[in-house]
C-alpha positions as CSV (number, residue, x, y, z in Angstrom):
1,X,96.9,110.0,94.1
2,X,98.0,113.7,93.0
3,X,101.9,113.9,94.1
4,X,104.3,116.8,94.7
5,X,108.0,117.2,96.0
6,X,106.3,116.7,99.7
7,X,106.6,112.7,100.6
8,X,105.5,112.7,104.1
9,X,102.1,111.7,105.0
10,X,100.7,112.1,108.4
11,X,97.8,110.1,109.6
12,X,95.4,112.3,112.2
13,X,93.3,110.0,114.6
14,X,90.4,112.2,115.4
15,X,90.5,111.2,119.1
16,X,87.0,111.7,121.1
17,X,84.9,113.8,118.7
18,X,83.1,115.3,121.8
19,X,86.3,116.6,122.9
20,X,88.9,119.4,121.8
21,X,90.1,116.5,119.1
22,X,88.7,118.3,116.0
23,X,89.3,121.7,117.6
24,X,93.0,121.4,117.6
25,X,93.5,119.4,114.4
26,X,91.3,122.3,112.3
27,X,93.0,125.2,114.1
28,X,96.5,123.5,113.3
29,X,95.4,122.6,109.6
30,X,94.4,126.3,109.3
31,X,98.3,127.1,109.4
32,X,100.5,127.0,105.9
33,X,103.1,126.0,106.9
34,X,101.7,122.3,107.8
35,X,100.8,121.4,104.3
36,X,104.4,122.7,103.4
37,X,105.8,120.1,105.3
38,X,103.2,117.7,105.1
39,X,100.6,116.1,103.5
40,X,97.8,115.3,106.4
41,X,95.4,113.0,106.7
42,X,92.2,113.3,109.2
43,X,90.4,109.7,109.5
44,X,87.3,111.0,110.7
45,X,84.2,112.3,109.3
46,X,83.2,114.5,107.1
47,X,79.8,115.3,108.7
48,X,81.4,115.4,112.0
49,X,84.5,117.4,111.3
50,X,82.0,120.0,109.6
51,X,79.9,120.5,113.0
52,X,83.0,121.5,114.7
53,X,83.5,123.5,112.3
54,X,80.6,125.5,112.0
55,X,80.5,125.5,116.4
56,X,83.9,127.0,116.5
57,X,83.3,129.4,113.6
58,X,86.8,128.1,111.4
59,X,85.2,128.6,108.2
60,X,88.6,128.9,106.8
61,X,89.5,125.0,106.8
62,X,88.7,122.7,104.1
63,X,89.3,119.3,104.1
64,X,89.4,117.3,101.0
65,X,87.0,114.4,102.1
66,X,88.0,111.0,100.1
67,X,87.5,107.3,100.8
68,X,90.4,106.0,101.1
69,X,94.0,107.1,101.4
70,X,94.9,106.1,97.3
71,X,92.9,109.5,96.4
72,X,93.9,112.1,98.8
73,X,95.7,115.1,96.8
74,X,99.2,115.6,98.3
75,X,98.8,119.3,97.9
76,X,95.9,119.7,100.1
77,X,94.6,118.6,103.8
78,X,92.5,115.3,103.4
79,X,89.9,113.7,105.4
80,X,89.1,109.7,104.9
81,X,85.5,109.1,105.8
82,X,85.7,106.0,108.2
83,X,83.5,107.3,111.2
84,X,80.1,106.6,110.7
85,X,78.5,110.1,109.5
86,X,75.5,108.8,112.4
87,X,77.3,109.0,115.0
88,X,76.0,111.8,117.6
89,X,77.9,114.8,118.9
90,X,78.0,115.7,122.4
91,X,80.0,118.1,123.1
92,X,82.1,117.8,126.4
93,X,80.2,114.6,127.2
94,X,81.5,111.1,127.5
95,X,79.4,109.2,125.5
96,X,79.3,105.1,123.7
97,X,79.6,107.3,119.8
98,X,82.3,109.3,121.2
99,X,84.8,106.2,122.7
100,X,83.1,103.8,118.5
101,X,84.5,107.4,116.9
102,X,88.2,107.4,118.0
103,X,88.3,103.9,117.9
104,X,87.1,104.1,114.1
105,X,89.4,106.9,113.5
106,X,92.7,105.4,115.1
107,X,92.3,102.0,113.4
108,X,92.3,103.3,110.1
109,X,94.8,105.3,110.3
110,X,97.1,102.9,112.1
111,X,96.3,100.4,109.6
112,X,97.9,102.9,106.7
113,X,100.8,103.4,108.7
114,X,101.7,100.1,109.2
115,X,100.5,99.3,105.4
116,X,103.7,101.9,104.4
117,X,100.9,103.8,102.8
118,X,100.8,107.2,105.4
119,X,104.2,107.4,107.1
120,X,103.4,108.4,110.9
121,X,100.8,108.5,113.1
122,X,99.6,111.7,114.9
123,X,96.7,110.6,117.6
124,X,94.0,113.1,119.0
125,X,93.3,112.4,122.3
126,X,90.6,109.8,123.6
127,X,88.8,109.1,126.2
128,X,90.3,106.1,128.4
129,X,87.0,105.1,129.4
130,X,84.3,105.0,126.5
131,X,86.8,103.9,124.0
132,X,87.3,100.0,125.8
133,X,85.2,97.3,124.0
134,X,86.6,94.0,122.9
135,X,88.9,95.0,120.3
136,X,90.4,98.2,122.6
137,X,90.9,97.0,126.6
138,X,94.3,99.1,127.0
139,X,95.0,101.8,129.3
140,X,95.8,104.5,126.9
141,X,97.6,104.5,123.4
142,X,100.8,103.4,124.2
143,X,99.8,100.0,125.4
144,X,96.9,99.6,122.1
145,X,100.2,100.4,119.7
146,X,102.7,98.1,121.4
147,X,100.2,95.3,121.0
148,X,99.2,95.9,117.2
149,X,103.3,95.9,116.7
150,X,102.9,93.2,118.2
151,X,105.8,94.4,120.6
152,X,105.4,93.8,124.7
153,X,104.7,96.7,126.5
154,X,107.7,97.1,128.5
155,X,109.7,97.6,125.3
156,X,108.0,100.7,124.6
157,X,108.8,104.0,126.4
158,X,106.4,106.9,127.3
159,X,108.7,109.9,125.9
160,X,107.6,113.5,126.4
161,X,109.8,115.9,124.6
162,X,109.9,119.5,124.3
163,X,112.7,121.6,122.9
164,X,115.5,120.8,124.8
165,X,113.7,118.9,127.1
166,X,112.8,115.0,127.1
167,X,111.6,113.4,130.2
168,X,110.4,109.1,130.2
169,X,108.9,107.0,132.4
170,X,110.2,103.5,133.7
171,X,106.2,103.0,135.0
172,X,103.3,104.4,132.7
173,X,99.7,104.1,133.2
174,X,99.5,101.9,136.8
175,X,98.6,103.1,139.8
176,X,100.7,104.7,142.2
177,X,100.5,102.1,144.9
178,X,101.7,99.4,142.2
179,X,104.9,101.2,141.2
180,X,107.4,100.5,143.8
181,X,106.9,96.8,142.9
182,X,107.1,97.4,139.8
183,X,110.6,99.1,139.8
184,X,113.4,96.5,138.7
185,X,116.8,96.8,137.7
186,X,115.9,94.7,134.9
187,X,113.4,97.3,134.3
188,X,115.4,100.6,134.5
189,X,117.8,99.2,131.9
190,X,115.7,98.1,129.5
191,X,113.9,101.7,129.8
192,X,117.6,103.2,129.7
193,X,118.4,101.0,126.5
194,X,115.0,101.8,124.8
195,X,116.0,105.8,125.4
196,X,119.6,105.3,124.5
197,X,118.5,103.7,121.0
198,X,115.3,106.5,120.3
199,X,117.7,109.2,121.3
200,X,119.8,108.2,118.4
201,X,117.9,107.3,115.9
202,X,114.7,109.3,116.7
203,X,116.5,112.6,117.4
204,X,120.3,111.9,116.0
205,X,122.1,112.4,118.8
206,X,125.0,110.1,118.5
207,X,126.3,109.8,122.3
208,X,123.4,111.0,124.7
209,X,123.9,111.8,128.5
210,X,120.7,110.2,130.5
211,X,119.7,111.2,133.8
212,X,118.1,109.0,136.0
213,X,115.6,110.1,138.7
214,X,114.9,108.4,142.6
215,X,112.0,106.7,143.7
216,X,112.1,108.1,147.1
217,X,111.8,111.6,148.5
218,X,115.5,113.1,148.2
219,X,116.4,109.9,146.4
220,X,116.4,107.9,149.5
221,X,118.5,109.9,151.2
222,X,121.5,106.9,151.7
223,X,118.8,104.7,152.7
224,X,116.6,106.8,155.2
225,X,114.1,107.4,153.4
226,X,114.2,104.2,151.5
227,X,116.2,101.9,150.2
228,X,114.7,101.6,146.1
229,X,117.5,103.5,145.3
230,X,120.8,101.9,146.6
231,X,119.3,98.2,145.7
232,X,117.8,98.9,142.6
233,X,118.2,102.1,140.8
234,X,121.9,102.5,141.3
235,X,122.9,98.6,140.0
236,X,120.5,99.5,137.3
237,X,122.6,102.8,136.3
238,X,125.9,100.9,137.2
239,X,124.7,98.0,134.5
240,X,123.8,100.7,131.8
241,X,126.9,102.2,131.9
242,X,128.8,98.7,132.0
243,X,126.3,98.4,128.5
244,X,128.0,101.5,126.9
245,X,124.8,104.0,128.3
246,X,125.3,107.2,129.9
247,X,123.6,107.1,132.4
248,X,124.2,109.5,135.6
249,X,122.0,109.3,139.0
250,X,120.0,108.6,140.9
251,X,118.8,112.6,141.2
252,X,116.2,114.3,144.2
253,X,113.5,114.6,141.3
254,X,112.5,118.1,143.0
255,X,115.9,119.5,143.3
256,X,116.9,118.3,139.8
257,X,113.9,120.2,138.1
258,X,114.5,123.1,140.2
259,X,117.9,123.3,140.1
260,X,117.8,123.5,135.8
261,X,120.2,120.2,136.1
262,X,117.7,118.7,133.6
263,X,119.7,120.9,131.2
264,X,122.6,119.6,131.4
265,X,121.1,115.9,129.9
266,X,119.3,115.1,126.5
267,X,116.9,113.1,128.5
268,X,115.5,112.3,131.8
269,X,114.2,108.8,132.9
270,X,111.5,109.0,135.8
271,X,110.4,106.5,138.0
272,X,106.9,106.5,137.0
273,X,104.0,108.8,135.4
274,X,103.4,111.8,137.6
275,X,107.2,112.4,138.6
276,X,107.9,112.7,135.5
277,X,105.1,114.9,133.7
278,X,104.2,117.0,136.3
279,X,107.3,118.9,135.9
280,X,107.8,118.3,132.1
281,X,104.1,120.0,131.5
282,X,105.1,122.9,133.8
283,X,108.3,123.0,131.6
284,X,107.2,122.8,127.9
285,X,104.0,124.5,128.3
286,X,101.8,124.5,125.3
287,X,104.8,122.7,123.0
288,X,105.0,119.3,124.7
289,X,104.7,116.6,122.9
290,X,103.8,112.9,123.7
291,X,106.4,110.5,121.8
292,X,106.4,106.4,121.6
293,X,109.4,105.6,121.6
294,X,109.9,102.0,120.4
295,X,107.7,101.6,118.1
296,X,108.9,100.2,114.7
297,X,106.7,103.2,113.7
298,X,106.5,107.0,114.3
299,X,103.5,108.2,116.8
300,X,103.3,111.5,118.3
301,X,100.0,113.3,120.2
302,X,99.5,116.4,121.9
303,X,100.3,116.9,126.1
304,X,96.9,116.8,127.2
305,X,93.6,115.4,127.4
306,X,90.2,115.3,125.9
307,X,89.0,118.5,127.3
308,X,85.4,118.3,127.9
309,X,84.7,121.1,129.7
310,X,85.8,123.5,126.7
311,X,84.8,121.4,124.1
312,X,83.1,123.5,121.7
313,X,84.0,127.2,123.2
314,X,86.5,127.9,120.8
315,X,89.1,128.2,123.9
316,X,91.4,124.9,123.1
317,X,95.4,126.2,122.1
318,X,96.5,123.8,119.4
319,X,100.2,124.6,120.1
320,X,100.4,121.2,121.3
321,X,99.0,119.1,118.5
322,X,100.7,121.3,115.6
323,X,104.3,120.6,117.9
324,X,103.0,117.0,117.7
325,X,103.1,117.0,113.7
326,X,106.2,118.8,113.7
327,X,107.5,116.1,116.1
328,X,106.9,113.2,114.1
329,X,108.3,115.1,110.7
330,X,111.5,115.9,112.2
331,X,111.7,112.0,113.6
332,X,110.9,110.5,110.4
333,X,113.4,112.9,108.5
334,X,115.8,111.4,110.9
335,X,115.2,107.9,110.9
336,X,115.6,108.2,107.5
337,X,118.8,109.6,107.9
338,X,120.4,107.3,110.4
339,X,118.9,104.4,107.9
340,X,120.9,106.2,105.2
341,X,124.0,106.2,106.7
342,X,124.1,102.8,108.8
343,X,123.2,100.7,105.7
344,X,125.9,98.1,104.7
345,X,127.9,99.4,101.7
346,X,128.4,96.1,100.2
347,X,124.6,95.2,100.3
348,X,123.7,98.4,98.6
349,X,126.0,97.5,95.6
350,X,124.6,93.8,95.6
351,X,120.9,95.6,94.9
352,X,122.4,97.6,92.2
């Protein structure tokens, strides 16, 4: 393996290969500054990542193609063959190859990131559908990655961040109907005390202010509108703050957004999926960013789908995906950093 003064290696999941996967990752590839940062690594294929190339006309992007991540060249973009150069592109269709390609792609490269050999994971997006078989039956990334940390699902945290603008979710992907249920106090704080911790050592912020939205239309209104708020939301806030969390709410999700009170916190906690992103996408825009936060590693993916219906018409914005490697730079840089400076003195000296 060819080094330089760059120590960072990023591990791309190709996500669906019918979809705007490839699109994005080759458009953001295309820009300098990455592979100033960065040393990326696409686990695709070669074949593959060469049709969209040719489609979308970005003649401009090479990939050095290797077989393993022990001979990419740190100076250059790589691309480890582990998707079977057979596999048939369709693009904008759902099909078996596309759901066998992103599976490939994401367990090779999240076996090198949890090997210590790449140092985060950046994931293309799949498609929640073809991907299931026996070795993937999750509802999206978040639950897959909890499970090969082997850490329970409700200790991870669906994080969308943007600049100045981080919005989670106490429910991910459930359905609506299932959420008030699913709302605990227990819940809320462990959500709270999973944000709390990524907020300081993801981000280094060293005493964050959390808002917490309502369930309810105008947060319940004191109980008219329902009660989710005064018997279980509010004890929840009350107990994170009794934990040394600040936490403030519950907050009229509509009013809070539209009021720019979201400003005022350095992160929001929703009650579940929609609440939250709906007004987070209409926020960011083209730099959100979807963040695991939990995870003993670092996984970051773009705001938005497969994209079938541009696949292949050269009209997908990567702003998205290259905000998603920049993401997961700045949070290793700082893990690294709170690591630096919370190790114990003495046990430093006893290694030396």
């Amino acid at each position: 393996m060819e080094t330089n003064n760059n120590d960072i290696i990023v591990a791309i999941s190709n996500g669906d290969i019918n979809g705007i996967g490839y699109e994005v990752i080759l458009k953001s590839l295309a820009d300098i500054r990455i592979t100033e940062l960065c040393t990326p690594v696409v686990y695709g294929s070669a074949k593959v990542a060469a049709y969209h190339r040719k489609v979308l006309n970005l003649g401009s992007v090479n990939l050095n193609s290797v077989k393993s991540i022990e001979e990419i060249d740190m100076n250059k973009c790589n691309l480890v063959n582990c998707v079977d150069d057979n596999v048939r592109v369709e693009l904008g269709k759902s099909t078996e190859f596309g759901g066998q390609g992103a599976l490939a792609s994401l367990e090779a490269a999240l076996t090198d990131v949890l090997e210590g050999t790449a140092d985060v994971l950046v994931t293309a997006p799949i498609n929640k559908s073809n991907i299931q078989s026996e070795t993937f039956h999750f509802p999206g990334h978040t639950e897959y990655l909890a499970a090969k940390c082997g850490i329970d699902p409700d200790m991870v945290l669906m994080l969308m961040i943007s600049e100045g603008l981080r919005v989670g979710v106490a429910t991910g992907h459930i359905p609506l109907a299932n959420v008030p249920a699913a709302i605990t106090p227990e819940l809320i704080v462990q959500k709270l005390g999973i944000m709390q911790q990524s907020l300081k050592y993801d981000f280094g912020i060293r005493k964050p202010r959390i808002a917490v939205l309502g369930l309810n239309p105008h947060a319940g209104d004191e109980g008219l509108l329902g009660t989710d708020e005064i018997e279980r939301i509010l004890p929840a806030i009350q107990k994170a703050n009794d934990m040394g969390i600040t936490a403030m709410g519950p907050y009229p999700a509509d009013g809070f957004f539209a009021s720019g009170n979201f400003a005022k916190f350095d992160a929001i906690l929703a009650m579940y999926h929609d609440q939250g992103l709906i007004p987070f996408k209409t926020l960011a825009g083209e730099t959100g960013v979807n963040f695991t936060a939990g995870l003993p590693i670092v996984r970051t993916s773009p705001a938005h789908g497969t994209a079938f219906a541009i696949a292949g018409l050269n009209e997908a914005n990567e702003e998205s995906f290259r905000h998603a490697i920049y993401a997961a730079i700045d949070i290793v840089r700082n893990r690294r950093v709170y690591d630096e400076i919370s190790a114990n003195p003495l046990e430093i000296q006893e290694r030396d």
